[in-house]
C-alpha positions as CSV (number, residue, x, y, z in Angstrom):
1,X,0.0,0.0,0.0
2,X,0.6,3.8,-0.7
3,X,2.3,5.5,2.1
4,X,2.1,9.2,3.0
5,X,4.2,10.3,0.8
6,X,3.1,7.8,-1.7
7,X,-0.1,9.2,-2.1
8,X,1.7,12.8,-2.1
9,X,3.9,11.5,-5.0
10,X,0.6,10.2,-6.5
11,X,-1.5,12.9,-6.5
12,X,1.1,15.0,-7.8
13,X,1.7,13.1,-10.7
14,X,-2.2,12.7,-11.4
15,X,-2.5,16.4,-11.1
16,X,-0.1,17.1,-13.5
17,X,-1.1,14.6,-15.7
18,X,-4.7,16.5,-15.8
19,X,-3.1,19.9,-16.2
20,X,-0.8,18.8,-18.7
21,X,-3.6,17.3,-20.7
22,X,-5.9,20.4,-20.2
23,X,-3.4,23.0,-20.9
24,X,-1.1,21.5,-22.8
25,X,1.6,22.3,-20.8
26,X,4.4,19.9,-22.1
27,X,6.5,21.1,-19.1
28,X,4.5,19.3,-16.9
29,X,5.7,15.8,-18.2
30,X,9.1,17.1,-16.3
31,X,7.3,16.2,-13.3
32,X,4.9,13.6,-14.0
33,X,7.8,11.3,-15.6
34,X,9.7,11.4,-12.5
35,X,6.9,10.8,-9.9
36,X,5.1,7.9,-12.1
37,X,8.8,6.5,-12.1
38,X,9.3,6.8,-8.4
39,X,6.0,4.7,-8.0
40,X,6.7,2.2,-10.3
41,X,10.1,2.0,-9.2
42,X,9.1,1.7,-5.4
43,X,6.4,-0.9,-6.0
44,X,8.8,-3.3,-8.3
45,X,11.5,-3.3,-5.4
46,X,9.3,-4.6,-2.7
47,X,6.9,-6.9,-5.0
48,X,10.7,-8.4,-5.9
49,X,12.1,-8.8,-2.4
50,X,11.0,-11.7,-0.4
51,X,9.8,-11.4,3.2
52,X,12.9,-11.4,5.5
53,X,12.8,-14.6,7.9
54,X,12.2,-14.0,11.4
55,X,14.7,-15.1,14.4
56,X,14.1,-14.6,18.1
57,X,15.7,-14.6,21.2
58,X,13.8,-14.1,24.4
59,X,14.5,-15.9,27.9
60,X,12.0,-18.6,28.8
61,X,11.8,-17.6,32.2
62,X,12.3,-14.9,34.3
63,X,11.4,-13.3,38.0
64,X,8.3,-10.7,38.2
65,X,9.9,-7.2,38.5
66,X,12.2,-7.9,36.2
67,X,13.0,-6.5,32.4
68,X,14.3,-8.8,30.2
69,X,15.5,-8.3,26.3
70,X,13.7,-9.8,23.6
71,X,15.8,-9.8,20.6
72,X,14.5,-10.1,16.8
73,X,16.7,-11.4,13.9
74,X,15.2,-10.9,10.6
75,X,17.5,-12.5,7.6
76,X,16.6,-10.1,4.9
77,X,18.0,-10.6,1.2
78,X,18.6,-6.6,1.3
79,X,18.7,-3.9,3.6
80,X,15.4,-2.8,4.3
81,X,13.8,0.5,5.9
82,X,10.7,-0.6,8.4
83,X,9.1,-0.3,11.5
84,X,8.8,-3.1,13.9
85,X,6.3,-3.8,16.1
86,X,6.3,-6.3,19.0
87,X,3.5,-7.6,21.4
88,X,2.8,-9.1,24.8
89,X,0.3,-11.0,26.8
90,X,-1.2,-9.3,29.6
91,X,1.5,-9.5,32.7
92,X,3.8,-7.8,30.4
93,X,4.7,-4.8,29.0
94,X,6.9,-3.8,26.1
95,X,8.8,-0.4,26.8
96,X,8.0,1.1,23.1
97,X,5.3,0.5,21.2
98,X,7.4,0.3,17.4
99,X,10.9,0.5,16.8
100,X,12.3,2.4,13.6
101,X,14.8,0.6,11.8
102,X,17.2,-1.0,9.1
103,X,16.8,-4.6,8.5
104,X,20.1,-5.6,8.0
105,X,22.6,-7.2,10.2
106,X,21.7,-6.1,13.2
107,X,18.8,-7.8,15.6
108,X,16.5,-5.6,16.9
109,X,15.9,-4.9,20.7
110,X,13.1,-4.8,22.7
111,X,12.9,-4.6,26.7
112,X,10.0,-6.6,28.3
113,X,9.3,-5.7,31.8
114,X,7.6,-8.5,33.9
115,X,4.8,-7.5,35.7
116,X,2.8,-10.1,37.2
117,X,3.4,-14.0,37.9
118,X,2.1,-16.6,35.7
119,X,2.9,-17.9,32.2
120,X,2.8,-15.6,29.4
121,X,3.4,-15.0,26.0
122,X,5.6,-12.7,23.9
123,X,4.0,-11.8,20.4
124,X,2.7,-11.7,17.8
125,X,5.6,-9.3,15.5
126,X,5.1,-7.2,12.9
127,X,7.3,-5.8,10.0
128,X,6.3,-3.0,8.3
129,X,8.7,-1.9,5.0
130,X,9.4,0.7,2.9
131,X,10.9,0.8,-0.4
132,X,13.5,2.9,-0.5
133,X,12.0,6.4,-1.9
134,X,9.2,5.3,0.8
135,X,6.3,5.7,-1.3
136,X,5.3,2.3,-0.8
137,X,4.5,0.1,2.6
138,X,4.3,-4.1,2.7
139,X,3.4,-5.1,5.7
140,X,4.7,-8.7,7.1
141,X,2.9,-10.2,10.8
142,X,4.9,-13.0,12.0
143,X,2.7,-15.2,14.3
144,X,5.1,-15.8,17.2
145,X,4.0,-16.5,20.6
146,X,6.7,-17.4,22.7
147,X,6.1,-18.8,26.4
148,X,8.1,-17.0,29.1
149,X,7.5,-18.0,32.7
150,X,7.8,-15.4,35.6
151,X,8.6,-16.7,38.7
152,X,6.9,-14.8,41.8
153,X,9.6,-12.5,43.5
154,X,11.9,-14.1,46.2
155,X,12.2,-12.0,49.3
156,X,14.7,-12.5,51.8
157,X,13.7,-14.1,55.4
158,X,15.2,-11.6,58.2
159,X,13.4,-13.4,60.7
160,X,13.1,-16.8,60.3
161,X,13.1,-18.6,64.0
162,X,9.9,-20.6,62.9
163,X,12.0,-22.1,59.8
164,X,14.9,-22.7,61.9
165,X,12.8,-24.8,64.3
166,X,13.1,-27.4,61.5
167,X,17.2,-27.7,62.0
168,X,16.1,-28.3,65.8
169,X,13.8,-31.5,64.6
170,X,16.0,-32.5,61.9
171,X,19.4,-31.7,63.1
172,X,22.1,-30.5,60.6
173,X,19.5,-30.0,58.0
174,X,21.2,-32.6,55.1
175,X,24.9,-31.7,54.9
176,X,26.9,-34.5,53.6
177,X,30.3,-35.4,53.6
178,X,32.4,-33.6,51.2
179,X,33.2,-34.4,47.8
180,X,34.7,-31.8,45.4
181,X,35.2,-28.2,44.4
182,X,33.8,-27.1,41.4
183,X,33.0,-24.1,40.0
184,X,30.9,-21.3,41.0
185,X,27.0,-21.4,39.6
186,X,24.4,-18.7,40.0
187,X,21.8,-20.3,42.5
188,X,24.3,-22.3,44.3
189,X,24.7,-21.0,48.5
190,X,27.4,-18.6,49.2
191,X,28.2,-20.4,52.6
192,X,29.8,-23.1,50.0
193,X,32.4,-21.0,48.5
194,X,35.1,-22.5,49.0
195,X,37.2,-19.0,49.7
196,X,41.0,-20.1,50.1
197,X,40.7,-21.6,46.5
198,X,38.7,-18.9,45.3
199,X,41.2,-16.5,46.2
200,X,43.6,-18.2,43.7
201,X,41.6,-17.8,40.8
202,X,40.8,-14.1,40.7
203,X,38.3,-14.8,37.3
204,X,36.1,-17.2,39.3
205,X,34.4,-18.7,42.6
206,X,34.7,-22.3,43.4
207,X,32.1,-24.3,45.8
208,X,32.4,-27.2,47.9
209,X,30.1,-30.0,46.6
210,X,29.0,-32.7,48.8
211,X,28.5,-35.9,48.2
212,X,24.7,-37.2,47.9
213,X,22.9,-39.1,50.7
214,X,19.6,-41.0,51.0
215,X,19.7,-39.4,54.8
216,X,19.1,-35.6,53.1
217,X,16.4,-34.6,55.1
218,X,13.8,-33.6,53.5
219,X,11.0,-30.4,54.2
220,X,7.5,-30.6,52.9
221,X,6.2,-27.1,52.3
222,X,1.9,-27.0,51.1
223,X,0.8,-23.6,49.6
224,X,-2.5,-22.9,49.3
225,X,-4.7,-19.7,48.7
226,X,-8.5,-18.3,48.0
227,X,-9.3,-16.4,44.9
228,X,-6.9,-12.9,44.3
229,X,-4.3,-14.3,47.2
230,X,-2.3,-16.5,45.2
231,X,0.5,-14.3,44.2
232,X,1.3,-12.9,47.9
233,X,1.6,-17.0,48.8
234,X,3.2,-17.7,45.8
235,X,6.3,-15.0,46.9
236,X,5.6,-16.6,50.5
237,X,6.5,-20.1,49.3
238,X,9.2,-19.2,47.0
239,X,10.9,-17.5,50.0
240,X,10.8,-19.9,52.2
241,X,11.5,-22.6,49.7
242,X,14.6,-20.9,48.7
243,X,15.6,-20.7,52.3
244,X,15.3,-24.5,52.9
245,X,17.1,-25.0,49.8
246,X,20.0,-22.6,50.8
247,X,20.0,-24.4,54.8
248,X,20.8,-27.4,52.7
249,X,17.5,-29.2,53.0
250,X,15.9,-31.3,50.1
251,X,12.4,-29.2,49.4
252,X,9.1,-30.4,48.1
253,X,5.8,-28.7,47.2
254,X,2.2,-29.4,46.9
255,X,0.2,-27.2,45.5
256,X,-3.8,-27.7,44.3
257,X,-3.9,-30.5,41.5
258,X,0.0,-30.6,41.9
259,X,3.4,-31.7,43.1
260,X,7.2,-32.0,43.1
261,X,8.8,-34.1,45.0
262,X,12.0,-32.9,47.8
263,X,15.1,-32.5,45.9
264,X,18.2,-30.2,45.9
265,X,19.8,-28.1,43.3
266,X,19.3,-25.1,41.1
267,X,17.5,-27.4,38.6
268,X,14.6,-28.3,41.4
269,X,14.5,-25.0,42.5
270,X,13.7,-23.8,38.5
271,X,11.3,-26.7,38.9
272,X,9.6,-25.4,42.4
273,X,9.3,-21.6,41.3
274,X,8.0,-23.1,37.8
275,X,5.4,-24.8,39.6
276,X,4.4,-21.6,42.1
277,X,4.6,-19.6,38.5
278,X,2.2,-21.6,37.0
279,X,-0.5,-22.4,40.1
280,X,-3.8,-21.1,40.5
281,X,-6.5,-20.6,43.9
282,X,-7.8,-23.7,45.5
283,X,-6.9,-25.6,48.4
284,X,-5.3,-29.3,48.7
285,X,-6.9,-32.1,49.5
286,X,-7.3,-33.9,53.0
287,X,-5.4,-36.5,52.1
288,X,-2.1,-35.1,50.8
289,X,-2.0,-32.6,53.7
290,X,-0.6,-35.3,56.2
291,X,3.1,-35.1,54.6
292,X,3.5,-31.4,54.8
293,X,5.7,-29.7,57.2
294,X,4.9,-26.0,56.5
295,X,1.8,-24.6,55.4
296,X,1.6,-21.4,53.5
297,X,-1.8,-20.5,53.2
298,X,-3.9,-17.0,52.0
299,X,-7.4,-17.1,53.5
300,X,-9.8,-14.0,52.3
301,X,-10.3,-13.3,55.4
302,X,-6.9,-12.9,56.7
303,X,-4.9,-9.5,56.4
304,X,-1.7,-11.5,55.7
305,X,-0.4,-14.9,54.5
306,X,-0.2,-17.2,57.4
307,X,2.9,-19.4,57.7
308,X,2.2,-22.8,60.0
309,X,5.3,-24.5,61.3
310,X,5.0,-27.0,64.0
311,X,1.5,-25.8,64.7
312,X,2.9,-22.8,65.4
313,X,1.5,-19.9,63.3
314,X,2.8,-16.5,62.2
315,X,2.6,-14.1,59.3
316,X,5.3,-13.9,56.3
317,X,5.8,-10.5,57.2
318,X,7.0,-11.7,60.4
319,X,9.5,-13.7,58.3
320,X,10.8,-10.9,56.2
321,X,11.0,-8.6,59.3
322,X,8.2,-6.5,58.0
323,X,5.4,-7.3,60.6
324,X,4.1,-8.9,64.1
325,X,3.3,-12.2,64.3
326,X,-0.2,-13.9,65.4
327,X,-1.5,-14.8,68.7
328,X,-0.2,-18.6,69.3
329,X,1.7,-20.2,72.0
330,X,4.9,-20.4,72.4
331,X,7.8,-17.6,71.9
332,X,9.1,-15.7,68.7
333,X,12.4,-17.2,67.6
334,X,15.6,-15.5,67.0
335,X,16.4,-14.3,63.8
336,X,19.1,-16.6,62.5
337,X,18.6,-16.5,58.8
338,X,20.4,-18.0,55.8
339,X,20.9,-15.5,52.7
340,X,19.3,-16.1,49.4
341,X,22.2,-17.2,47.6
342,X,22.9,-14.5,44.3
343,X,18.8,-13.1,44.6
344,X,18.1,-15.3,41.5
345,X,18.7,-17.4,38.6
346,X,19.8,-17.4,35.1
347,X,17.0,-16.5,32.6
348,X,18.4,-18.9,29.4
349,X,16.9,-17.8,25.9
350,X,15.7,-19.9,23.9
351,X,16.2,-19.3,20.0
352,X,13.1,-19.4,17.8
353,X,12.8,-19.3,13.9
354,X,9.9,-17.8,11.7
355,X,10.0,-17.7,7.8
356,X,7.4,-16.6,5.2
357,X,5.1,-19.2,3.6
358,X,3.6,-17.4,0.5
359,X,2.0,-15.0,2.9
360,X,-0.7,-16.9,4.2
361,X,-1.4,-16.6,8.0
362,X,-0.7,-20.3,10.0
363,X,0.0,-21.7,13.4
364,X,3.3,-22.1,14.8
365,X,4.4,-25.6,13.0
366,X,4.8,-28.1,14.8
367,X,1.7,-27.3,17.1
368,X,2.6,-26.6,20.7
369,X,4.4,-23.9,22.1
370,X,8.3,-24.5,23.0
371,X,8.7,-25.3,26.9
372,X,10.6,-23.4,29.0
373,X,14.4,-24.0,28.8
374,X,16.1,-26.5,31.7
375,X,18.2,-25.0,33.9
376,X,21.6,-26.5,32.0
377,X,20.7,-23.4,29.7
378,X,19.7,-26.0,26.7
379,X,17.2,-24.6,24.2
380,X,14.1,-26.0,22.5
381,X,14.3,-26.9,18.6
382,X,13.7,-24.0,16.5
383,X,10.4,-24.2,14.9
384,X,9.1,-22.2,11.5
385,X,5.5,-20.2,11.5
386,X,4.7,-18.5,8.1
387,X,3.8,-14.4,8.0
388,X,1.2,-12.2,6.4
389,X,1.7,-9.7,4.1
390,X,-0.7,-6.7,3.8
């Protein structure tokens, strides 16, 4: 389609094609011949250039409050003026609406900010390009619709006697023997650098790893909420797991209609904040409730989430430091804490291909959305989708 100054171009050249004709002003064809050029000229370069072939990058998973970079790679046989466009599910927002560009070499950048928890969905994209006078527009839409999940935010536990009741029941709380150093990963506890050897390689951190025992003991944690609470228990849980997990305990969750069993590492702790990413309202049933250890739990008609630890009751903003506790026997522990080991994870991109299919409109082939990446930072198999042209 005509742009702007396409239809400029064209009603200039029309009008001086009328006057010409009624005044017979042959110096009129001095600018009709160059504008009816420039229009032909425009509309053969983009008919004659085949819609570029869309790459992205975006992470599969991230932590709400966050901004991540979504990266587009379109494979164009020739440098091409346009304006990109990129869209997101609700949960996230995109921090410009259209990007001005070359299609060339370089990928083009968007930053996503991460509002809310949940599973959500970058795209679709669209391309729209200019011939190079910019009388003419083709417009490409590219059906992507790439899952990222965002984790609920991790807060760190200032005041976490209840949780460290459990070390009192348990003992050392699943510390094995040693085994080997090895080197520094983001998610692993700082009280396991190993800081004599660290100090002797100045580019990295090394960690103690110890060896693996069927003794691990293991916490049960049970989250639970009423409609519009889930998110506050959702952060609750991932705290608290995250503390378990860094006081060297082996951590499971139940959640309604789901569960992962206790495990350590930073690949079950993607796993657990997957899991409290993707939960919804409900309660679990009375006969999975026996195994839990800690209840987190968000009644409607509680001001607070409630955390339960050897039928003993307080509120997570007792935890973080933030708040009292509740009425309940017994006396407020001390506030012995562990610290969240680096405040996150790694989001890993996953790499995602879309190319043209004669311009009709289709579903990402293949069928099914790609899953979110494994913690080992592996990626999905790219998939094609085709793209419209207007």
């Amino acid at each position: 389609m005509l742009t702007r100054r396409g239809w400029a171009v064209a009603a200039v050249a029309v009008g001086g094609f009328v006057m010409a004709a009624w005044f017979s002003a042959r110096s009129l064809n001095a600018v009709v011949g160059p504008a009816l050029l420039a229009l032909a000229a425009g509309w053969i370069q983009l008919k004659r250039t085949p819609p570029p072939e869309l790459h992205t990058e975006t992470p599969g998973y991230g932590f709400a409050g966050e901004s991540v970079t979504a990266s587009l790679d379109f494979d164009a046989s020739r440098p091409l003026v346009a304006t990109v466009r990129l869209s997101a599910a609700d949960g996230l927002a995109v921090d410009a609406d259209a990007v001005e560009t070359t299609v060339a070499d370089e990928p083009v950048t968007f930053e996503v900010d991460l509002r809310d928890r949940g599973v959500r969905s970058v795209g679709p994209v669209e391309l729209a390009a200019e011939d190079v006078l910019g009388v003419w527009k083709r417009t490409y839409s590219y059906p992507v619709n790439l899952e990222v999940v965002v984790f609920p935010t991790v807060h760190r536990l200032s005041d976490a006697g209840e949780l460290a009741s459990l070390h009192r029941e348990f003992g050392v709380g699943g510390r094995d023997r040693f085994d080997q150093l090895r080197e520094y990963e983001r998610g692993d506890p700082l009280r396991d650098v190993h800081w004599k050897s660290s100090a002797k390689r100045p580019d990295e951190l090394v960690v103690m790893e110890f060896a693996a025992s069927e003794n691990r003991e293991r916490v049960e944690l049970l989250a639970e909420a009423d409609g519009g609470r889930m998110d506050e228990v959702a952060e609750a849980t991932a705290s608290i797991a995250a503390y378990l997990l860094d006081a060297g305990f082996a951590v499971g969750l139940t959640v309604p209609g789901d569960r992962v069993a206790p495990d350590v590492g930073p690949e079950h702790r993607t796993e657990l904040l997957t899991l409290l990413a993707r939960t919804h309202p409900g309660t679990v049933g009375e006969a999975r409730r026996d195994r839990a250890d800690v209840f987190v739990q968000g009644p409607t008609d509680a001001d607070a989430v409630h955390v339960t630890v050897e039928g003993r009751t307080v509120t997570f903003d007792q935890l973080t430091g933030s708040g009292g506790g509740l009425d309940s026997p017994g006396e407020t522990g001390g506030t012995d804490s562990t610290a969240l080991a680096d405040g996150g994870w790694n989001s890993v991109a996953h790499d995602e291909q879309y190319g043209p299919t004669n311009g009709l409109r289709g579903p990402v082939a293949g069928g099914d959305r790609p899953a979110p990446p494994d913690a080992e930072g592996s990626r999905p198999p790219a998939q094609d989708a085709g793209c419209d042209e207007e």
